[in-house]
mmCIF file of the N, C-alpha and C atoms, coordinates in Angstrom:
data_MODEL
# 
_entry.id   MODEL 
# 
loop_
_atom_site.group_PDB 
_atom_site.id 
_atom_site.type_symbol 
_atom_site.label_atom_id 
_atom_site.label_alt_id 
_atom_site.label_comp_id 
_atom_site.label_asym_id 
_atom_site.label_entity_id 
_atom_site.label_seq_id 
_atom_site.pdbx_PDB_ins_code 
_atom_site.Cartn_x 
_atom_site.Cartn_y 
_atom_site.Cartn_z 
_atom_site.occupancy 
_atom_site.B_iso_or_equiv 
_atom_site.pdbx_formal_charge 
_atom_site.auth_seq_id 
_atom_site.auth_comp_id 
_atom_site.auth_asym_id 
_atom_site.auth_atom_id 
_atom_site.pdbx_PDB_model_num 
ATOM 1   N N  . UNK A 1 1  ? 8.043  2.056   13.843 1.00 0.00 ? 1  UNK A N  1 
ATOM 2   C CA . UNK A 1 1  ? 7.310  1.744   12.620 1.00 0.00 ? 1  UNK A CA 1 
ATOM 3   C C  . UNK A 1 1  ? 8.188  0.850   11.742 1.00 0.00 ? 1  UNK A C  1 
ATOM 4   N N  . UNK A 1 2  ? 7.484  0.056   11.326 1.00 0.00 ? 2  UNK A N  1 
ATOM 5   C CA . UNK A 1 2  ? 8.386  -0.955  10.124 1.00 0.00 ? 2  UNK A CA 1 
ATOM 6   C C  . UNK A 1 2  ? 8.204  -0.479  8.917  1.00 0.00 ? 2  UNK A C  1 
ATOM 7   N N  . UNK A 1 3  ? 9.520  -1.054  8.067  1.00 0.00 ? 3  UNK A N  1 
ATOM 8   C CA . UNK A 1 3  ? 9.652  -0.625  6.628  1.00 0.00 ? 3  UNK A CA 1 
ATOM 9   C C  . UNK A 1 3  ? 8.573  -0.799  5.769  1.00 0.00 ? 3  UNK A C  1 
ATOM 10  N N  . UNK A 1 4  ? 8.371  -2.217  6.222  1.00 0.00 ? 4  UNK A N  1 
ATOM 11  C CA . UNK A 1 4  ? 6.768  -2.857  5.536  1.00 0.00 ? 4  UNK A CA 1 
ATOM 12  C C  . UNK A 1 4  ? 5.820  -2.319  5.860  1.00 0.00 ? 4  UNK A C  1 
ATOM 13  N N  . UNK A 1 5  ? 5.412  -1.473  6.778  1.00 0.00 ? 5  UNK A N  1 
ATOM 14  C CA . UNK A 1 5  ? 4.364  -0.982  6.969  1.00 0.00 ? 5  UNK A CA 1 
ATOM 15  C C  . UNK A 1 5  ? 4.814  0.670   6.144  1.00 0.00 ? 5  UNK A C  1 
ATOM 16  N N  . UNK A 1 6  ? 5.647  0.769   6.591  1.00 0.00 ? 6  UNK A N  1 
ATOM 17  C CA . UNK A 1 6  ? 5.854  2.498   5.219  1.00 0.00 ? 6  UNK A CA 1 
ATOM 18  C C  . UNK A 1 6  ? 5.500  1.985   3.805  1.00 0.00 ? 6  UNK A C  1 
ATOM 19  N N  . UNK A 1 7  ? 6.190  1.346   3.640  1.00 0.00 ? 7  UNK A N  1 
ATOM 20  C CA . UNK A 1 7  ? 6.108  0.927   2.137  1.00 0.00 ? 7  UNK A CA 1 
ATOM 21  C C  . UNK A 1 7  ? 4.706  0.776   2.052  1.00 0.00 ? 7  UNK A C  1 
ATOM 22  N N  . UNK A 1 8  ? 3.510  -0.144  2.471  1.00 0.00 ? 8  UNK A N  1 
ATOM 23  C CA . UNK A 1 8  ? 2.144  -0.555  2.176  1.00 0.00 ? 8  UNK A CA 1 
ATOM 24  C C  . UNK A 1 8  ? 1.460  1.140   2.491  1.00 0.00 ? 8  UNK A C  1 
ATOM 25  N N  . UNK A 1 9  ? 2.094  1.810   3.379  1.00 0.00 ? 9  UNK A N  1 
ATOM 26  C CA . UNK A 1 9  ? 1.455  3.217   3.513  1.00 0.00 ? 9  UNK A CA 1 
ATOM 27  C C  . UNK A 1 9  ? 1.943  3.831   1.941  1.00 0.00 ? 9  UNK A C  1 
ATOM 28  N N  . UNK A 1 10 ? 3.194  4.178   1.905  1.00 0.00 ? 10 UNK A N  1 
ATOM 29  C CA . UNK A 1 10 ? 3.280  4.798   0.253  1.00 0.00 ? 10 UNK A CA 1 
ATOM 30  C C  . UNK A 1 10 ? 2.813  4.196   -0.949 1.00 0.00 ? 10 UNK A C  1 
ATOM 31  N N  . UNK A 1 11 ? 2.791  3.451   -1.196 1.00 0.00 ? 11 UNK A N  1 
ATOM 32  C CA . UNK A 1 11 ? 1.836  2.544   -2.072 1.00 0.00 ? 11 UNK A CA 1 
ATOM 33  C C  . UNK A 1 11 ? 0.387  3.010   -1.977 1.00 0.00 ? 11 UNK A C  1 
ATOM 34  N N  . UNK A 1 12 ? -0.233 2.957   -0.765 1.00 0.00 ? 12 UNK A N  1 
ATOM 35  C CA . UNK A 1 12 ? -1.783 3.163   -0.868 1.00 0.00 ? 12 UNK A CA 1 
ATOM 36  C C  . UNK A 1 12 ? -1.931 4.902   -0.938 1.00 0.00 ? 12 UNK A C  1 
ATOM 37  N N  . UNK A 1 13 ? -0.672 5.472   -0.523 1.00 0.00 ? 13 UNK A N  1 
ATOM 38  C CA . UNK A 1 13 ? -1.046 7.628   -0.444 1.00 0.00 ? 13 UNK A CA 1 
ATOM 39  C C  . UNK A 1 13 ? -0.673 7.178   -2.385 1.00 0.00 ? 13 UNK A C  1 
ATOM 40  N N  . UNK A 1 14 ? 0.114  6.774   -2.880 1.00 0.00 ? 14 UNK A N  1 
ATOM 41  C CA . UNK A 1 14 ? 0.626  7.014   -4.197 1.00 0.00 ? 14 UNK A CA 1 
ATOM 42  C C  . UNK A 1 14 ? -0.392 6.963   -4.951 1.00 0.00 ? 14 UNK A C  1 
ATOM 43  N N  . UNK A 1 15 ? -1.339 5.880   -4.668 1.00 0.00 ? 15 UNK A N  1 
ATOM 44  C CA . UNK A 1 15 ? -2.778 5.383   -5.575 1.00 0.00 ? 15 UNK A CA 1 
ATOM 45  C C  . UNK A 1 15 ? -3.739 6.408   -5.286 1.00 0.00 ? 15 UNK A C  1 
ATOM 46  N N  . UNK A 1 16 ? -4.128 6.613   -4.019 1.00 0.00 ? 16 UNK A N  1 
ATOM 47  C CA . UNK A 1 16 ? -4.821 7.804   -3.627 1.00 0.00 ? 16 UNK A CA 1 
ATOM 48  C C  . UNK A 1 16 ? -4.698 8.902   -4.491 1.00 0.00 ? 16 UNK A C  1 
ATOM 49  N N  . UNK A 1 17 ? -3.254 9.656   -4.295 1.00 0.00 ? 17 UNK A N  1 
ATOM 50  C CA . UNK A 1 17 ? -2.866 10.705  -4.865 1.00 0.00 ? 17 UNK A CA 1 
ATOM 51  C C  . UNK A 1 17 ? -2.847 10.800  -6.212 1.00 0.00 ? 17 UNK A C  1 
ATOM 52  N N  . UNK A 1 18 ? -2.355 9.527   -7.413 1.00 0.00 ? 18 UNK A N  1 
ATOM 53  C CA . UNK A 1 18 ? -2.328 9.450   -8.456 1.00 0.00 ? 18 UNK A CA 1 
ATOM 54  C C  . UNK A 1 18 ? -3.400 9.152   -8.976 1.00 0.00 ? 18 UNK A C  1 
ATOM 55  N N  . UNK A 1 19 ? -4.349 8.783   -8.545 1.00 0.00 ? 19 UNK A N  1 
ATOM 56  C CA . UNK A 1 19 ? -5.675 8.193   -9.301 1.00 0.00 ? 19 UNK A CA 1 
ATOM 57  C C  . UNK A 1 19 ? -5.413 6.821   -9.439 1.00 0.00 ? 19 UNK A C  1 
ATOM 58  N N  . UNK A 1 20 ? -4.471 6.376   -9.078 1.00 0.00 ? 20 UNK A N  1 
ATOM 59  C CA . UNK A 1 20 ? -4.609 5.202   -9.939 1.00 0.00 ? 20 UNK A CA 1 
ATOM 60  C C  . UNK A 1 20 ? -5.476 3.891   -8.990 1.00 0.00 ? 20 UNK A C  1 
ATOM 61  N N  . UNK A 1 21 ? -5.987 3.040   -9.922 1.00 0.00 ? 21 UNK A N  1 
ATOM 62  C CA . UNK A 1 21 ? -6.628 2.090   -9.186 1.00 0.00 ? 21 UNK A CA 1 
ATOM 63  C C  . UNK A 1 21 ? -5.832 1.128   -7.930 1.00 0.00 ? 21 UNK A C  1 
ATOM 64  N N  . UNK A 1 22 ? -6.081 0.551   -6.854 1.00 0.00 ? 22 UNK A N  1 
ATOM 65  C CA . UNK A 1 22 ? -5.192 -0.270  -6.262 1.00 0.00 ? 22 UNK A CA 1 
ATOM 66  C C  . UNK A 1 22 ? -5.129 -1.557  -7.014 1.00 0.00 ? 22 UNK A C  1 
ATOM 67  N N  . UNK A 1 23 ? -3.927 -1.906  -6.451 1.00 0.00 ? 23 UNK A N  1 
ATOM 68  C CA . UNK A 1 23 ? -4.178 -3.866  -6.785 1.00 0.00 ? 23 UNK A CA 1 
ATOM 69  C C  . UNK A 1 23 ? -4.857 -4.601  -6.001 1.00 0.00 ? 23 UNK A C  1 
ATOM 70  N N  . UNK A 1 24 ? -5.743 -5.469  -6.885 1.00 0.00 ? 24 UNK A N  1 
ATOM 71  C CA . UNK A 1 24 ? -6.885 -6.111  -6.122 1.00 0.00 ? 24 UNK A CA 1 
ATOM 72  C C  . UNK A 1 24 ? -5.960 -7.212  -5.605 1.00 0.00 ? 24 UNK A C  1 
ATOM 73  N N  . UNK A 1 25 ? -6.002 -7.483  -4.606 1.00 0.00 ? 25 UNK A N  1 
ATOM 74  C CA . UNK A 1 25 ? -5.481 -8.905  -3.677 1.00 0.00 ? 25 UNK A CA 1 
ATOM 75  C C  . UNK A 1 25 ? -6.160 -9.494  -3.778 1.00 0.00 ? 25 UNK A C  1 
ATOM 76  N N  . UNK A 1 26 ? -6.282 -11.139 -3.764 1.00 0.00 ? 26 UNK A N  1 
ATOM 77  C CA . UNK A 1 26 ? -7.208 -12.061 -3.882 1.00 0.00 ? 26 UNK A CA 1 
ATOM 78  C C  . UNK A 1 26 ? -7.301 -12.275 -1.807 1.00 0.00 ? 26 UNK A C  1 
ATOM 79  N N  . UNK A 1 27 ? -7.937 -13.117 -1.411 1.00 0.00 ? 27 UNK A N  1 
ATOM 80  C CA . UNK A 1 27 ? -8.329 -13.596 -0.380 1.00 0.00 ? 27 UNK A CA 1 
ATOM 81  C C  . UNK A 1 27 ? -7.104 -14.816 0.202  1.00 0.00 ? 27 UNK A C  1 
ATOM 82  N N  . UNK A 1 28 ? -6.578 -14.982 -1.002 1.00 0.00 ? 28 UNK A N  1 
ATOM 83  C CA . UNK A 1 28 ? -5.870 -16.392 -0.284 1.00 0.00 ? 28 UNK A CA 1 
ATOM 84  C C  . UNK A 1 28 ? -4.778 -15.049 -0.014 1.00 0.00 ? 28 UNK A C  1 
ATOM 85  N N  . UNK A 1 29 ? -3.996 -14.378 -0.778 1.00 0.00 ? 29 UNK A N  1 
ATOM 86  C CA . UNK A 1 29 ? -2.824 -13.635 -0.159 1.00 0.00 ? 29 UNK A CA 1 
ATOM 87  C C  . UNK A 1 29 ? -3.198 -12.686 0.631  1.00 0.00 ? 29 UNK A C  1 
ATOM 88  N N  . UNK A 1 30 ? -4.112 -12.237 0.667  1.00 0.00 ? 30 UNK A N  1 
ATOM 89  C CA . UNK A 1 30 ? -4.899 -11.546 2.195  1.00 0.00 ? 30 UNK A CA 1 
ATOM 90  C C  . UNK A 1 30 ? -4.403 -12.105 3.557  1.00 0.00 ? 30 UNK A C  1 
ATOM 91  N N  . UNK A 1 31 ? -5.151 -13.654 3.411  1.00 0.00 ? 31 UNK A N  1 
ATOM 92  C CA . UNK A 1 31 ? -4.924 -14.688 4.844  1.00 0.00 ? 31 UNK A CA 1 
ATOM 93  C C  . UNK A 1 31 ? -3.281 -14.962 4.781  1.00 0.00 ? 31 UNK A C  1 
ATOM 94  N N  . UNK A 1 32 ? -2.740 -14.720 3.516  1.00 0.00 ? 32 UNK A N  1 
ATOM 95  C CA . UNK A 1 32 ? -1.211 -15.713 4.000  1.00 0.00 ? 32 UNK A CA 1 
ATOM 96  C C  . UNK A 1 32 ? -0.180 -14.109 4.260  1.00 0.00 ? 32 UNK A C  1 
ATOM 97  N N  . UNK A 1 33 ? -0.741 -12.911 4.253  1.00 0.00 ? 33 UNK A N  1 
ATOM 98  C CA . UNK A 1 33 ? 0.037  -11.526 4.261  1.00 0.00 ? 33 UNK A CA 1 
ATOM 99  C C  . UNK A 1 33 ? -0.686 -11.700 6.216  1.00 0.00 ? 33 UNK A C  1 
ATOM 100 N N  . UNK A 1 34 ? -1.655 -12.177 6.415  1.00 0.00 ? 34 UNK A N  1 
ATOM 101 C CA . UNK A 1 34 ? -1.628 -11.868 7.992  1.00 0.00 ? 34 UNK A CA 1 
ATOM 102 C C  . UNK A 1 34 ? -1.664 -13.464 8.468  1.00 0.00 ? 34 UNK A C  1 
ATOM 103 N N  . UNK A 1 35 ? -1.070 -14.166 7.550  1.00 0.00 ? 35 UNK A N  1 
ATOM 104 C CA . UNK A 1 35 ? -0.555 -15.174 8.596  1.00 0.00 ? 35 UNK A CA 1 
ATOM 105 C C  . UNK A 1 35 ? 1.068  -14.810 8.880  1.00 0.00 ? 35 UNK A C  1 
ATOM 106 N N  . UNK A 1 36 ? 1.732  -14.373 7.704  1.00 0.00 ? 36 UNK A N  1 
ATOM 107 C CA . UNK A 1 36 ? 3.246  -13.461 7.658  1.00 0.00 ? 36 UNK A CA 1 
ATOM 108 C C  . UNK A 1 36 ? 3.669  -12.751 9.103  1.00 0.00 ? 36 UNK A C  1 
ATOM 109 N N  . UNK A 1 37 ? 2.408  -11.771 8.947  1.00 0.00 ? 37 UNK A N  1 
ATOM 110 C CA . UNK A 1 37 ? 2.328  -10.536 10.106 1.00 0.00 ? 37 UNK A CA 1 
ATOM 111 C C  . UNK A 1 37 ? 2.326  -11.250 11.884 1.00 0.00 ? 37 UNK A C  1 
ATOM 112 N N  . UNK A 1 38 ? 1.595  -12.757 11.787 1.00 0.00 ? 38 UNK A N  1 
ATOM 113 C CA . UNK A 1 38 ? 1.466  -13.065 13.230 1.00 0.00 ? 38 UNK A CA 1 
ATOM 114 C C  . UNK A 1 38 ? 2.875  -13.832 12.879 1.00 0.00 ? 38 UNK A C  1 
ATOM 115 N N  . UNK A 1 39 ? 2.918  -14.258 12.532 1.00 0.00 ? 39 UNK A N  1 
ATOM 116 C CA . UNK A 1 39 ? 4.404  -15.279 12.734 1.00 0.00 ? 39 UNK A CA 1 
ATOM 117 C C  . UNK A 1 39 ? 5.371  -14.312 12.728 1.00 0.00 ? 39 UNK A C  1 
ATOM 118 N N  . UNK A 1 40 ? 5.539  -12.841 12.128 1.00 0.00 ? 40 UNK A N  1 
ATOM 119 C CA . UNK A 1 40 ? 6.527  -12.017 12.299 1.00 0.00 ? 40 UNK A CA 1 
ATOM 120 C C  . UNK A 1 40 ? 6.574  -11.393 13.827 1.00 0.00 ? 40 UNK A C  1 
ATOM 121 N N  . UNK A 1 41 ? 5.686  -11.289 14.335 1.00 0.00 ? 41 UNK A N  1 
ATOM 122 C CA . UNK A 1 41 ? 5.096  -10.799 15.730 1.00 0.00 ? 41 UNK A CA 1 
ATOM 123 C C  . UNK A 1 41 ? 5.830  -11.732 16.723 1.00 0.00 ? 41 UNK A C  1 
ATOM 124 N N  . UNK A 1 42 ? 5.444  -13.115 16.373 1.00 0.00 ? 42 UNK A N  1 
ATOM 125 C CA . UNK A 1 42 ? 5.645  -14.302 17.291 1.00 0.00 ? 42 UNK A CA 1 
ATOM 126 C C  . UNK A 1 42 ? 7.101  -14.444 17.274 1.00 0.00 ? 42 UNK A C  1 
ATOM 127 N N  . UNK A 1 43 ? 7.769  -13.961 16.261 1.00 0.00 ? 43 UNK A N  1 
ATOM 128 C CA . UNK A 1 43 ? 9.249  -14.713 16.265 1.00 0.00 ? 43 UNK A CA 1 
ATOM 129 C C  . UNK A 1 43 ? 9.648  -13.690 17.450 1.00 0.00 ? 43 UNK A C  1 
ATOM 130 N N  . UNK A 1 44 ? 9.143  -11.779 16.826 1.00 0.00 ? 44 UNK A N  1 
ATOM 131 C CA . UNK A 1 44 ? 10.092 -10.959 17.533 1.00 0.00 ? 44 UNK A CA 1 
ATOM 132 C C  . UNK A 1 44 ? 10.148 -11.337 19.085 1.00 0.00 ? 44 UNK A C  1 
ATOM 133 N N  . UNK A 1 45 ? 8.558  -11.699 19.275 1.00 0.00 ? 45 UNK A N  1 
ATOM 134 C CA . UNK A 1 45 ? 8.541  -11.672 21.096 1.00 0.00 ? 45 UNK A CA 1 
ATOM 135 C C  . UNK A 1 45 ? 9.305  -12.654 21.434 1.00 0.00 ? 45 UNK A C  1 
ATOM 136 N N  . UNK A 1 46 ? 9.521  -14.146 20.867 1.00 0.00 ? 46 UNK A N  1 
ATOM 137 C CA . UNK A 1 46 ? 10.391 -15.084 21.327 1.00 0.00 ? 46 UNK A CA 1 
ATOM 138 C C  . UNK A 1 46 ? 12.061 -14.435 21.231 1.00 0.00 ? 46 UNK A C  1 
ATOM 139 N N  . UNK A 1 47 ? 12.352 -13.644 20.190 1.00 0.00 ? 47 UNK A N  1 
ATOM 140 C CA . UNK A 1 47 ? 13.698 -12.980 20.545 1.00 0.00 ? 47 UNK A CA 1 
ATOM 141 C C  . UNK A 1 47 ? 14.178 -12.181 21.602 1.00 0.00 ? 47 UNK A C  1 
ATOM 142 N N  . UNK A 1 48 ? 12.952 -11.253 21.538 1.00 0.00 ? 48 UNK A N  1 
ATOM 143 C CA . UNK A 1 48 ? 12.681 -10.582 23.210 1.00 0.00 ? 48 UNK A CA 1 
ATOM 144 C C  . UNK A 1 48 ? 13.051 -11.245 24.491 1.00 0.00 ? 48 UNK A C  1 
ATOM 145 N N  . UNK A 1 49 ? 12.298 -12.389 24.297 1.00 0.00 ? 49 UNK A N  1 
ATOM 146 C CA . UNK A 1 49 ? 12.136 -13.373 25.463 1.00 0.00 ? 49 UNK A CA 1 
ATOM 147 C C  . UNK A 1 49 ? 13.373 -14.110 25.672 1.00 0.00 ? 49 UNK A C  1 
ATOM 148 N N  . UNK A 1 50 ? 14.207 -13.991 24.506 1.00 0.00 ? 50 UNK A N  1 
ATOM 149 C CA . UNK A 1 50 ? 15.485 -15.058 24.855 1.00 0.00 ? 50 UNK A CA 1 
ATOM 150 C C  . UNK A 1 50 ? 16.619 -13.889 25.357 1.00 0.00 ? 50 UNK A C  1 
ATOM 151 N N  . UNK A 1 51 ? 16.890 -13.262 24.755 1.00 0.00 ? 51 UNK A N  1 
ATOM 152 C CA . UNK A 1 51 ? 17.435 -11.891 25.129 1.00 0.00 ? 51 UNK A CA 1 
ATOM 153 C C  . UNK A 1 51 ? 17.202 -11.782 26.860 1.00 0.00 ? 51 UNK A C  1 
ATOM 154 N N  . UNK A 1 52 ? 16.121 -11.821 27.333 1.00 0.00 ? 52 UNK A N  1 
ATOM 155 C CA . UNK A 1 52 ? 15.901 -11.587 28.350 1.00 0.00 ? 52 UNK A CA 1 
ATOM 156 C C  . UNK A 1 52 ? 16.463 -12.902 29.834 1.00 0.00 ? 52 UNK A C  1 
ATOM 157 N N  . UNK A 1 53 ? 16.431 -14.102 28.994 1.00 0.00 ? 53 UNK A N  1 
ATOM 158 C CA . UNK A 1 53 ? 16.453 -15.100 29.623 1.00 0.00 ? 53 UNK A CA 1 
ATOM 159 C C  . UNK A 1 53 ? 18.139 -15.528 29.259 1.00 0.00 ? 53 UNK A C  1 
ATOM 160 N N  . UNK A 1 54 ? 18.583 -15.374 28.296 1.00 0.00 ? 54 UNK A N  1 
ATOM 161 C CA . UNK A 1 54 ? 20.337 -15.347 28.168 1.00 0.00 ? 54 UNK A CA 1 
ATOM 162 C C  . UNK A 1 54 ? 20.693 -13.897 28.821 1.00 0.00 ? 54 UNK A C  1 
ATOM 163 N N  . UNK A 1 55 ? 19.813 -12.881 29.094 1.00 0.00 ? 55 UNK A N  1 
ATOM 164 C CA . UNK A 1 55 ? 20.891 -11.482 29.845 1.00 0.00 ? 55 UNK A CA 1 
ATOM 165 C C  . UNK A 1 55 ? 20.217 -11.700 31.450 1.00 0.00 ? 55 UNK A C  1 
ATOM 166 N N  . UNK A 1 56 ? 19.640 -12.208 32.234 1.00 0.00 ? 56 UNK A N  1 
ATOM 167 C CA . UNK A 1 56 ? 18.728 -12.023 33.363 1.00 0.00 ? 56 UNK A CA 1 
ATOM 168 C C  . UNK A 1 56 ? 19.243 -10.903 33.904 1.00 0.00 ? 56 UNK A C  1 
ATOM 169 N N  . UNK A 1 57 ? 18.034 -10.284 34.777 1.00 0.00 ? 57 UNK A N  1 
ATOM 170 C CA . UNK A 1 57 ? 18.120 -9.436  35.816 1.00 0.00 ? 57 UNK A CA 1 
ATOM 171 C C  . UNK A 1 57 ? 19.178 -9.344  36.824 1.00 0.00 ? 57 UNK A C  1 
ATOM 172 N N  . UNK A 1 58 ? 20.541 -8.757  36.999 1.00 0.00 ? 58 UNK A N  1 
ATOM 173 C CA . UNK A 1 58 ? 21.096 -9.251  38.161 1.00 0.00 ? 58 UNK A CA 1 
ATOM 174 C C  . UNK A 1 58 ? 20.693 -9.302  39.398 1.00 0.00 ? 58 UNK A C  1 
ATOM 175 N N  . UNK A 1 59 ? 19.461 -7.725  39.590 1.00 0.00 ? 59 UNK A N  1 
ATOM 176 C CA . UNK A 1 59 ? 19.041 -7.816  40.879 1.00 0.00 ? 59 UNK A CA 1 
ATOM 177 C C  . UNK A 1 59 ? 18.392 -8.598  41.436 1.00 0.00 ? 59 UNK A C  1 
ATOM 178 N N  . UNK A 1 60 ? 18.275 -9.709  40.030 1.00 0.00 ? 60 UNK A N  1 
ATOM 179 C CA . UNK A 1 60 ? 16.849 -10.915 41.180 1.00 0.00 ? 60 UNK A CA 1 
ATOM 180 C C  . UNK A 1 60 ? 17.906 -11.994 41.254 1.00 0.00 ? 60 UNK A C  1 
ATOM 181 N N  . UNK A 1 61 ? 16.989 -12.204 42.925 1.00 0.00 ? 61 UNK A N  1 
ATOM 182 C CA . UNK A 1 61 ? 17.775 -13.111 43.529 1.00 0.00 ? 61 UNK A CA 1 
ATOM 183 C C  . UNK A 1 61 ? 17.942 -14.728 43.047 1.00 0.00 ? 61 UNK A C  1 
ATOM 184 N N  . UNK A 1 62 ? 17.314 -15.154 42.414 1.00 0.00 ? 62 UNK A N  1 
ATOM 185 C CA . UNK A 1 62 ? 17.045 -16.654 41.494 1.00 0.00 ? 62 UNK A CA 1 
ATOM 186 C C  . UNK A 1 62 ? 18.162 -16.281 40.492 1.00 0.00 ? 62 UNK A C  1 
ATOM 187 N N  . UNK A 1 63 ? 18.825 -15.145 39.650 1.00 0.00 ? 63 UNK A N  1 
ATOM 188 C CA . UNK A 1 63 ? 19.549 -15.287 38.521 1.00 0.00 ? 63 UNK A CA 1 
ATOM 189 C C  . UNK A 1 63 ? 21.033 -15.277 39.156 1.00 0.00 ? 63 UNK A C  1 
ATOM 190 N N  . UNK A 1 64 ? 21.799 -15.425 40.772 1.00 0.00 ? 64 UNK A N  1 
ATOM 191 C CA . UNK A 1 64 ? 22.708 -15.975 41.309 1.00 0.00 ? 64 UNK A CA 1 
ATOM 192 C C  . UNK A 1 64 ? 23.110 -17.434 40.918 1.00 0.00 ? 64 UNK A C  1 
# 
């Protein structure tokens, strides 16, 4: 689980629990909070992917 995702969870139990109203988000920071989320996605898997391609498999026979 990510921090950012705890945090947006305590924030929304806090409002719940307190009564208090949420903050209305407009639409443009809606689209640019899940354009954030795919480009955060996209970087991790390319780190994944390099990790994988700077450590290779020793047992396969191509990484000799």
């Amino acid at each position: 689980v990510r921090n950012e995702d705890l945090s947006k969870l305590y924030h929304r139990m806090s409002e719940k629990v307190g009564g208090a109203e949420g903050t209305k988000l407009d639409d443009d920071f809606k689209e640019m909070e899940r354009k954030v989320d795919v480009t955060s996605r996209a970087v991790m898997e390319i780190m994944t992917k390099t990790v994988e391609y700077l450590q290779p498999n020793p047992g396969n026979e191509t990484s000799k």
